[in-house]
N, C-alpha and C positions, 0 to 999 in steps of 0.2 A: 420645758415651758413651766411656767411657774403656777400656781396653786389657784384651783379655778374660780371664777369669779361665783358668790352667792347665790346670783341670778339666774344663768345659764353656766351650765357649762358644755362647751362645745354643742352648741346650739345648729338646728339644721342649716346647712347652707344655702345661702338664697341663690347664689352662680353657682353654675355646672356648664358654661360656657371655656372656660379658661381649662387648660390639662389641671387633673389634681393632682396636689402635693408642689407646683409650680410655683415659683415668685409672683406672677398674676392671681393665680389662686387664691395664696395667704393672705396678699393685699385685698383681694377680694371681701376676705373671710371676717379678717378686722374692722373693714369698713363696715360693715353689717350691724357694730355697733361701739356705742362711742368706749365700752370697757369688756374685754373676753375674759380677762381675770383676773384673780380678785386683789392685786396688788402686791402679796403676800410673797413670803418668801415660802417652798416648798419644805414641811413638817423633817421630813426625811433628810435634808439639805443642813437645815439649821441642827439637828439632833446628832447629825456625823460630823459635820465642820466646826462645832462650835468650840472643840478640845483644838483645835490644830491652830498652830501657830501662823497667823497670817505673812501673806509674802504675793504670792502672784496668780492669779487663779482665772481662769477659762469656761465660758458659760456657755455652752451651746447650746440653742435653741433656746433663746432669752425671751423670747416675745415682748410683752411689755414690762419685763424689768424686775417682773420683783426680786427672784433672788441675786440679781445683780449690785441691787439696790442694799438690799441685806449683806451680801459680802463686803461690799464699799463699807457701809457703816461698823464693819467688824475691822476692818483698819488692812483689806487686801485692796490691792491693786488689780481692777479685773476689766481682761478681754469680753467683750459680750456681743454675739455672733447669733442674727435670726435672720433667713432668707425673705422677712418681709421689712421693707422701707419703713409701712406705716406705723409697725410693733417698733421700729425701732424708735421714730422719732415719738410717741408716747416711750419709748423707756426712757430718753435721751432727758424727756420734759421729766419725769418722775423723778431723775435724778439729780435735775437740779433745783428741785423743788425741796428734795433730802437732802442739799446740800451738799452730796459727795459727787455734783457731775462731775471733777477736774480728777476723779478718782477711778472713771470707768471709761476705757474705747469701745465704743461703739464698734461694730464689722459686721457688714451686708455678705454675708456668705450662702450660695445656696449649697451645700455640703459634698453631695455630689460632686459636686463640681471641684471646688477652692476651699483649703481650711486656713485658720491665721497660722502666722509664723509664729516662732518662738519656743522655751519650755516652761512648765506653770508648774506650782505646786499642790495645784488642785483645779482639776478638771472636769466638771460637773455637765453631765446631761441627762436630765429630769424630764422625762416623756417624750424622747424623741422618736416621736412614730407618727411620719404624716402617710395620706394617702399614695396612691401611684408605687409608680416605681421608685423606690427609694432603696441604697446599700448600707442599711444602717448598720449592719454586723463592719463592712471595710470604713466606714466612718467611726465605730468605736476603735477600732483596732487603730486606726492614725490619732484617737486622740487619746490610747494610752501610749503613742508613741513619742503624744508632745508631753507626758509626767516625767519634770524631772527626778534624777534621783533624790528617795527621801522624799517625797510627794505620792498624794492619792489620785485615782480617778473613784467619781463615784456614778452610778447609773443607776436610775428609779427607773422603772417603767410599767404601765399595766400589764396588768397580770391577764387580762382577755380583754373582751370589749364590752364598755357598761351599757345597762341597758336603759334603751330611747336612742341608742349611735347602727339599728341592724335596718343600714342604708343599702340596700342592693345595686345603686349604682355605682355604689363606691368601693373601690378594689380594699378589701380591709387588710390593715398591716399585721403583720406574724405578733405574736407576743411569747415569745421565749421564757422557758422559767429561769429564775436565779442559775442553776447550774450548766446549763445550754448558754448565758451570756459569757459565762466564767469560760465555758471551752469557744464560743468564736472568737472569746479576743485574742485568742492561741497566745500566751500568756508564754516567753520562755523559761522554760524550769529553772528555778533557782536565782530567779530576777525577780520574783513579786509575790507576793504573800497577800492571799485571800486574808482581808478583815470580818465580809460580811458576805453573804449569800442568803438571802431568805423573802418569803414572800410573807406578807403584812397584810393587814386589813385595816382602811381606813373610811369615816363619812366623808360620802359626796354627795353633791345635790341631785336631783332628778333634775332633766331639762323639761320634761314634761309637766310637771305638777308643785318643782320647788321642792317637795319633802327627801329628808335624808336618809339616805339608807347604804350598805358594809358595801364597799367594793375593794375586790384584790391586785394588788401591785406589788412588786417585788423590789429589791435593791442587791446591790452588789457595790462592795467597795474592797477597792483594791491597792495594795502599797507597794512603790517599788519602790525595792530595796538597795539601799545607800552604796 
């Protein structure tokens, strides 16, 4: 997902009618309001992508667009894959507002389930951790399987859960450190080459009050090798 909006981020939800972590869910979640984030491309995304030589690149869990929006305008061809309709058709609109719509496919995927075809040269998933039941460890692993050779995958994700989100009716997703992400993608030896492993500290907003304050998220980026 891309870099949270100013306002809120990940703001409480108003349905707990629909399963979480579902396609009703999300669409739910987005409806709630007219922007969840903040447009932007994610800090971590732009600061590892920005050396790499554009060519075909994979965005799961796009939500409304931004760094889809940002890898278009750096001159990639990009897949961009959120299991909500209504993220999607705000990225759709984002994107052709930036001009590079005819530069990004859209893909309604709920992961679990279906991934896109194809191999990319960079394959990007930026906080992919929704509620429920979700296999997010077997969905990174099929999408370092779609890096072609000579291509990264890279993977942001929090680092625990910020505080104003300790919802108890919501099953909370694992948050793995950098080196725990490195062993589930079971990576085979002497195919791919660790670039990055570490965890970072970045400002977020508080949903409760607005002010900004350190929260921790890791990344990992990884290259398979030619």
């Amino acid at each position: 997902m891309p870099e949270e909006a100013a306002s809120a981020e990940h703001t409480d939800h108003a349905s707990h009618a629909v399963p979480e972590g579902g396609e009703e869910y999300w669409d739910s979640r987005y409806r709630e309001s007219d922007r969840v984030w903040s447009g932007n491309a994610n800090a971590v995304l732009v600061r590892e992508a920005e050396g790499l030589t554009p060519g075909r690149a994979l965005d799961l869990g796009c939500g409304e667009g931004g760094d889809a929006v940002w890898l278009a305008r750096q001159g990639w061809r990009v897949t961009a894959t959120d299991i909500s309709g209504v993220a999607l058709e705000r990225a759709r609109a984002h994107a052709e507002e930036a001009g590079v719509g005819d530069r990004v496919d859209w893909q309604r995927h709920d992961l679990a389930r279906s991934f896109p075809d194809g191999e990319f040269d960079l394959v990007s998933a930026c906080f992919l951790h929704t509620y429920g039941d979700f296999p997010r460890e077997r969905v990174l692993r099929r999408a370092a399987a779609a890096v072609a050779p000579g291509g990264v995958l890279l993977v942001v994700g929090h680092a625990g859960l910020p505080s104003g989100h300790d919802h108890p009716d919501h099953a909370v997703p694992p948050f793995p450190t950098p080196d725990e992400v490195v062993a589930q993608l079971e990576l085979p030896e002497g195919e791919w080459e660790v670039l990055l492993a570490e965890e970072h500290e970045r400002l977020r907003t508080r949903p409760d009050d607005g002010r900004p304050e350190p929260h921790a998220d890791n990344a990992v980026k990884v290259l398979r090798l030619p």
